[in-house]
TIRO-2110 file (N, C-alpha, C; in Angstrom, 1 decimal):
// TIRO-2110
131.1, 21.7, 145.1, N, 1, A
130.6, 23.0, 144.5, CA, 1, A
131.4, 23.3, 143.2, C, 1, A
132.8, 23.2, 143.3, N, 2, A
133.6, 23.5, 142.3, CA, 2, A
133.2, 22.3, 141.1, C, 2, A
132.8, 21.0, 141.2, N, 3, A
132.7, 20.1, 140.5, CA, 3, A
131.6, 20.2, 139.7, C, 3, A
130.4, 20.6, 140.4, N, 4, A
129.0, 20.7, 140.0, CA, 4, A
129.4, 22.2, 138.9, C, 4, A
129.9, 23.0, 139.6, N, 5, A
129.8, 24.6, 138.6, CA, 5, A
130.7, 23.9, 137.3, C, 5, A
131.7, 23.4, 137.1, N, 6, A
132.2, 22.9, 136.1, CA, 6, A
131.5, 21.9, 135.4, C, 6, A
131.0, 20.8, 135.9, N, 7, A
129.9, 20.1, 134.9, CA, 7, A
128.6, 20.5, 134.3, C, 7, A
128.6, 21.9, 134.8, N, 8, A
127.3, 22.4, 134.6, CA, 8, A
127.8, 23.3, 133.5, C, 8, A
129.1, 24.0, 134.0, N, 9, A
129.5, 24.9, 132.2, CA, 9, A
129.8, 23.8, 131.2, C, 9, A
130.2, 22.8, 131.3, N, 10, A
130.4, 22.0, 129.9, CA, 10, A
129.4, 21.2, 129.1, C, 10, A
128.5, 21.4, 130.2, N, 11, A
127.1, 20.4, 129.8, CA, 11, A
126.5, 21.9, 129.2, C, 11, A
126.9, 23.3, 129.4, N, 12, A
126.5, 24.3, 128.2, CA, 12, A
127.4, 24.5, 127.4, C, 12, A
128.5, 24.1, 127.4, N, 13, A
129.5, 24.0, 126.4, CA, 13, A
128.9, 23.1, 125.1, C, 13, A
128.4, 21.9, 125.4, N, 14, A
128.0, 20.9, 124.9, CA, 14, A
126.9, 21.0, 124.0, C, 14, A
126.0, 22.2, 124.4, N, 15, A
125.0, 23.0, 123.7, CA, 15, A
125.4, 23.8, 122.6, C, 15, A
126.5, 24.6, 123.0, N, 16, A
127.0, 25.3, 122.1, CA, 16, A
127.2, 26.8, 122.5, C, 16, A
126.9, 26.7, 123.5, N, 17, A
127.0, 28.4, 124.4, CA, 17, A
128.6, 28.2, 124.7, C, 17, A
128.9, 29.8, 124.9, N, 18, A
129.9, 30.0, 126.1, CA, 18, A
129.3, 29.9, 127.5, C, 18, A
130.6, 29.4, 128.2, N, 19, A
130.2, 28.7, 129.8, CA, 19, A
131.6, 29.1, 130.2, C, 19, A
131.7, 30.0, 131.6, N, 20, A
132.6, 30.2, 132.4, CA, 20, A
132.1, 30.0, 133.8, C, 20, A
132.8, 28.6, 134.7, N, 21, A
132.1, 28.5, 136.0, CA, 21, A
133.4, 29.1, 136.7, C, 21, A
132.5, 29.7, 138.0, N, 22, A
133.2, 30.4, 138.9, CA, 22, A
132.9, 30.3, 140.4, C, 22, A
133.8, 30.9, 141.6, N, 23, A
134.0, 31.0, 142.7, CA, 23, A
133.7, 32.4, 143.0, C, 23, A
134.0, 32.6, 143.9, N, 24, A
134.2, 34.1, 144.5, CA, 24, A
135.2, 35.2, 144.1, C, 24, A
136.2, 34.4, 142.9, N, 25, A
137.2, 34.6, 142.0, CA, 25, A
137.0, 36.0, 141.2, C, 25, A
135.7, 35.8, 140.6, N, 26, A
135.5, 36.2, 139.2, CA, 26, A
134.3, 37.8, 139.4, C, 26, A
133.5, 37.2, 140.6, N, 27, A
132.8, 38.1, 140.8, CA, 27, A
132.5, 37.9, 142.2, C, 27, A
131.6, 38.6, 143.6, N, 28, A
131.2, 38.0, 144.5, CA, 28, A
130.1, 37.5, 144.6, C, 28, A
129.3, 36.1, 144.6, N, 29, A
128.1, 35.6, 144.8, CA, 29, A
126.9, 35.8, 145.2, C, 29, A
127.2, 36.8, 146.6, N, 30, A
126.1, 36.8, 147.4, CA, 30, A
125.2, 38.1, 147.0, C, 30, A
126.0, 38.9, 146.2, N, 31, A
125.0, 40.3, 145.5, CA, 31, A
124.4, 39.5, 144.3, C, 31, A
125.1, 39.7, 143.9, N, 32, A
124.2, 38.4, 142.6, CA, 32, A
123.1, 37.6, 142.8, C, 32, A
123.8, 36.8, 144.2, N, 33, A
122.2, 36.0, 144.6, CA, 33, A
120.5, 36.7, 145.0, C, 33, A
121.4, 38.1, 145.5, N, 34, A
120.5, 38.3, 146.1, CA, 34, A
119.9, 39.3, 144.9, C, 34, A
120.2, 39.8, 143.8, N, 35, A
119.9, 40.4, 142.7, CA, 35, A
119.2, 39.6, 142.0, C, 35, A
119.5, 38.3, 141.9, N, 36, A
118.4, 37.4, 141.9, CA, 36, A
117.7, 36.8, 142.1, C, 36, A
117.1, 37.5, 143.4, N, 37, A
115.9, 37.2, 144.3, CA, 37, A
116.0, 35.4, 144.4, C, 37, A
117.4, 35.5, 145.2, N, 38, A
117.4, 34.2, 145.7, CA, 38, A
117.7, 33.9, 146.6, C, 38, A
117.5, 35.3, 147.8, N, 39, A
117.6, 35.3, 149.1, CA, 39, A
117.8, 37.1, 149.7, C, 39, A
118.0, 36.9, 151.0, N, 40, A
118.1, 38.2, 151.4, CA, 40, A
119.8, 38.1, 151.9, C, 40, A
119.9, 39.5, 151.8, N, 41, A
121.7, 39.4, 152.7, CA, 41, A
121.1, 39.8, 154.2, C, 41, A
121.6, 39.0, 154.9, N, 42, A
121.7, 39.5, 156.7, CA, 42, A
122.7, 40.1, 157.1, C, 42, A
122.6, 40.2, 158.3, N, 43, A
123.5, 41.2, 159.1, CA, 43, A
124.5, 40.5, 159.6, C, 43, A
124.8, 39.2, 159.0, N, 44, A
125.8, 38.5, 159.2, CA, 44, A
127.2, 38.9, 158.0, C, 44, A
126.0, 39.0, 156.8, N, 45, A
126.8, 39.0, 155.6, CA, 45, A
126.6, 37.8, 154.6, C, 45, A
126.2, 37.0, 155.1, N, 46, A
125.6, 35.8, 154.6, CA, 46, A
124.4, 35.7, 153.4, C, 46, A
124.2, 35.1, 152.9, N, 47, A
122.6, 35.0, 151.7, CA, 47, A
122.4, 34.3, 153.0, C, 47, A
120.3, 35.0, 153.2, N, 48, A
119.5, 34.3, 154.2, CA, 48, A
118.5, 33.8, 153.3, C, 48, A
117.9, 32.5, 153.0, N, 49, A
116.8, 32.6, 152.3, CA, 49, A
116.2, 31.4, 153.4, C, 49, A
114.8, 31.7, 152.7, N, 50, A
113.6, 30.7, 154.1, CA, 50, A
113.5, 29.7, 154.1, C, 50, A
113.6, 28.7, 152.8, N, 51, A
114.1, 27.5, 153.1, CA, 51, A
115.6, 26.9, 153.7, C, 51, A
116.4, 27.3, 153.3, N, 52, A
117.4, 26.6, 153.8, CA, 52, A
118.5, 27.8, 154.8, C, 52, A
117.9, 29.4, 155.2, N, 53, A
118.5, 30.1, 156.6, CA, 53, A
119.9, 30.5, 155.3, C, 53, A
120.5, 30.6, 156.1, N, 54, A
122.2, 31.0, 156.2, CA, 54, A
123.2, 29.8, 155.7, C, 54, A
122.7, 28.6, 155.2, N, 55, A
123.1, 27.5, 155.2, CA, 55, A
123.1, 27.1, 154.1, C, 55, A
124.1, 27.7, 152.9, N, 56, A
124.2, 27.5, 151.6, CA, 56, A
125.9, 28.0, 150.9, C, 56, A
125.8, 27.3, 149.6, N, 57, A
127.1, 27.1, 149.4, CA, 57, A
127.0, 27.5, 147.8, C, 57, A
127.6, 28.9, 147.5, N, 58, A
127.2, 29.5, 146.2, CA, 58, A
128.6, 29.6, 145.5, C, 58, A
128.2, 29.5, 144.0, N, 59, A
129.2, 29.3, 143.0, CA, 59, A
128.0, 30.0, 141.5, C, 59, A
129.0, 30.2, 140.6, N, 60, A
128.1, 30.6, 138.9, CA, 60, A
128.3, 29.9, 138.3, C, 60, A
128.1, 30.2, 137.1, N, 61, A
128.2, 29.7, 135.9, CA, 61, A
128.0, 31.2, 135.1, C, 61, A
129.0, 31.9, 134.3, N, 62, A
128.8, 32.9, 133.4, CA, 62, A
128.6, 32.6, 132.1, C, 62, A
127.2, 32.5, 131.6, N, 63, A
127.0, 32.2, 129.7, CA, 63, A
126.3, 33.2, 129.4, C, 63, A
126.8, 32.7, 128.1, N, 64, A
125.3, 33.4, 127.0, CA, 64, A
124.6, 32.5, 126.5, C, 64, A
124.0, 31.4, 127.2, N, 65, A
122.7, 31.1, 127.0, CA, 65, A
121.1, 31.6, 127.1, C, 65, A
120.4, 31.7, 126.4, N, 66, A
119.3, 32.6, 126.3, CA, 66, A
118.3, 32.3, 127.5, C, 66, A
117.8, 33.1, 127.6, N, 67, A
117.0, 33.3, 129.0, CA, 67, A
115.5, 33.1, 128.2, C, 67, A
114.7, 32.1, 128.9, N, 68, A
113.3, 32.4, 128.7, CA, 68, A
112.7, 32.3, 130.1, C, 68, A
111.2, 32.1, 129.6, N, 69, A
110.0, 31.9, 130.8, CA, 69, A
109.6, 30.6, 130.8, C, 69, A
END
């Protein structure tokens, strides 16, 4: 997880953006994720989403790379 979030900020570094990869360190993941409609929080406390349940392993990446569609 930590290896992937780090080759993914330098592979935006390499673009030319700022890239800050992170843990649970910097901010907490699971609001985020789920702010991102990329799952629901359960009553475990967990991200639940429908393909893959409760059974996932979250990290970021903080840039200013531009967002499209």
């Amino acid at each position: 997880m930590a290896f992937v979030a780090t080759s993914l900020a330098e592979f935006i570094r390499l673009l030319g953006h700022d890239a800050i990869p992170a843990g649970n360190d910097m901010a907490l993941s699971i609001p985020l994720a789920v702010d991102a409609g990329l799952g629901e929080l359960g009553r475990n406390g967990l991200l639940i989403t429908k393909e893959f349940g409760p059974r996932l392993r979250l990290c970021k990446v903080f840039t200013n790379l531009p967002w499209s569609r």
